[in-house]
N, C-alpha and C positions, 0 to 999 in steps of 0.2 A: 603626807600620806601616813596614814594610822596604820600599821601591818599587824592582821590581827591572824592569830593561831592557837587552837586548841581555846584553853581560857584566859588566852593571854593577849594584849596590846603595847605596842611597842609605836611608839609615838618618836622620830628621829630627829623633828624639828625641835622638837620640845623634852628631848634626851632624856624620856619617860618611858618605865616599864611598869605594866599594871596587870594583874594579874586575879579574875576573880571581882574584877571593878575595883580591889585594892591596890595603893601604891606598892610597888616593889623596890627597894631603894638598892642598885648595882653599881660598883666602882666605873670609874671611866671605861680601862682597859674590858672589862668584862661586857659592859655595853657595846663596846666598838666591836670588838668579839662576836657579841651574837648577832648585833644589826650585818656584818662582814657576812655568816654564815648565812643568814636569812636570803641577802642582797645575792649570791651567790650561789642558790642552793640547788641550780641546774648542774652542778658538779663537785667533783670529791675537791674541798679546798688542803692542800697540804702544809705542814706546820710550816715549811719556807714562805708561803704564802702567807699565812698566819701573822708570821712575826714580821714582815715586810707592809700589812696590812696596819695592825696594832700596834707595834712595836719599832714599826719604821726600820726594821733589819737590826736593831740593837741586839745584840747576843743576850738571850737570858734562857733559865736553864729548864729542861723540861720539867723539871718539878713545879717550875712559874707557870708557865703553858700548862700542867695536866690542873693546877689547880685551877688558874682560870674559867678552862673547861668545864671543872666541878661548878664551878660560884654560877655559871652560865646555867647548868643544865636545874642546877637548886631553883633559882629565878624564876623560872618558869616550870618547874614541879615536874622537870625529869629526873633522869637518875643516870649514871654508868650503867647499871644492873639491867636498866628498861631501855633506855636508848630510846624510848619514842620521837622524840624530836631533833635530839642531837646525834648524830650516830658517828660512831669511831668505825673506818675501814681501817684493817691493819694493815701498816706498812706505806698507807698511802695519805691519811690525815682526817678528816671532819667531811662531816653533811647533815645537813636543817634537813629531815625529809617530815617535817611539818606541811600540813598543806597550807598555805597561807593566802590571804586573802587583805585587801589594801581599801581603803574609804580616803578618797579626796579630798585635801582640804586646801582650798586656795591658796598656791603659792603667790609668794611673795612678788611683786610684778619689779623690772629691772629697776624703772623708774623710783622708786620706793625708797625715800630718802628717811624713814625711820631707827633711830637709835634702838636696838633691842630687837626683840624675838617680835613672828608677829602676833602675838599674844597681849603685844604690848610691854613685854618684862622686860629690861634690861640686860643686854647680851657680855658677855667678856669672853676672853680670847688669852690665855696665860703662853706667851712665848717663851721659848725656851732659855733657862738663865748659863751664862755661860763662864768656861772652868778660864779661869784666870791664873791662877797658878802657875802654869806652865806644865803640871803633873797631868799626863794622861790617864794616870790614874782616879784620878779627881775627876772623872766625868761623869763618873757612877753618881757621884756626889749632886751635883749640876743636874743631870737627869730625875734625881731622885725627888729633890726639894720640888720642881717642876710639878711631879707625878702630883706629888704629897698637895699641892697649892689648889691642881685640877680638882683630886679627891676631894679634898675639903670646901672645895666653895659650891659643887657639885652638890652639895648637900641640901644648899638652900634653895629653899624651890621657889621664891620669888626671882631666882637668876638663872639665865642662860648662859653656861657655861660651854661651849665650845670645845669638842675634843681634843685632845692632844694630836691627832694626826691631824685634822683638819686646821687647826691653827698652826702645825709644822708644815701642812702644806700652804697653806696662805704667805709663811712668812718667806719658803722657798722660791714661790711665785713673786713677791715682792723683789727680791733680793734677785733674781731673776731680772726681772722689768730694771731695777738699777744698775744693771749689771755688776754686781757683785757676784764673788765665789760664793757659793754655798756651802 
């Protein structure tokens, strides 16, 4: 489904923002961000939400959330000031009051035993690398390289890169299914 708003297209298979028929090139979190707000824009989403959403409950600080926010509303050629598409309720968190509109594109059938996007590209999936140390401190660390791995390969537009939430949720479901602690 191609979710398209204002002069913008937002492509979720293919973890693409276009804006103007040009690409818009947005970090992972900030994609997951807007696609969240879009997916959800029959109600106020609140930053609890938010960071439960993108951030999988990780603590980080509203200065990360307001900028996120920012890079999201740039993307797509809002503003704080105009709030056309993205709006802050105070006190209460975020709403897409974008009117949006979706173009179908054949999903992928179960059966579908293809390597990669269906586009044909090659898909990856970065799990989460973890803190061995023993320092809890050190998770930031562990988290971080992760982020940094997504961002960067994210880049290359012959590859399907996988969100960080949807590959933390995948690897939950696995871990899951073997009955493992998660």
């Amino acid at each position: 489904m191609h979710l398209l708003f204002g002069d913008c297209a937002l492509n979720p298979a293919q973890r693409e923002l276009s804006r103007d028929g040009e690409a818009i090139h947005v970090e992972p979190q900030v994609f997951d961000l807007l696609l969240h707000l879009i997916q959800n824009r029959d109600h106020v989403v609140s930053k609890d939400e938010l960071l439960s959403a993108v951030w999988q409950g990780r603590i980080v600080s509203e200065s990360t959330l307001s900028n996120r926010i920012n890079a999201a509303r740039s993307a797509i050629g809002d503003s704080g000031e105009h709030q056309r598409l993205i709006r802050t309720i105070a006190r209460k968190g975020f709403r897409f009051v974008g009117e949006v509109t979706g173009e179908l594109i054949e999903p992928s059938k179960p059966g579908d035993t293809t390597d990669g996007a269906p586009d044909g590209r090659p898909a990856i999936a970065i799990l989460p690398f973890a803190n061995l140390s023993g320092d809890p401190a050190q998770d930031c660390l562990s988290d971080g390289i992760t982020e940094d791995i997504i961002t960067d390969l994210s880049r290359w537009r012959r590859l399907l890169v996988q969100s960080r939430s949807a590959s933390f949720a995948h690897l939950a479901e696995c871990m899951r299914a073997a009955g493992l602690p998660e």
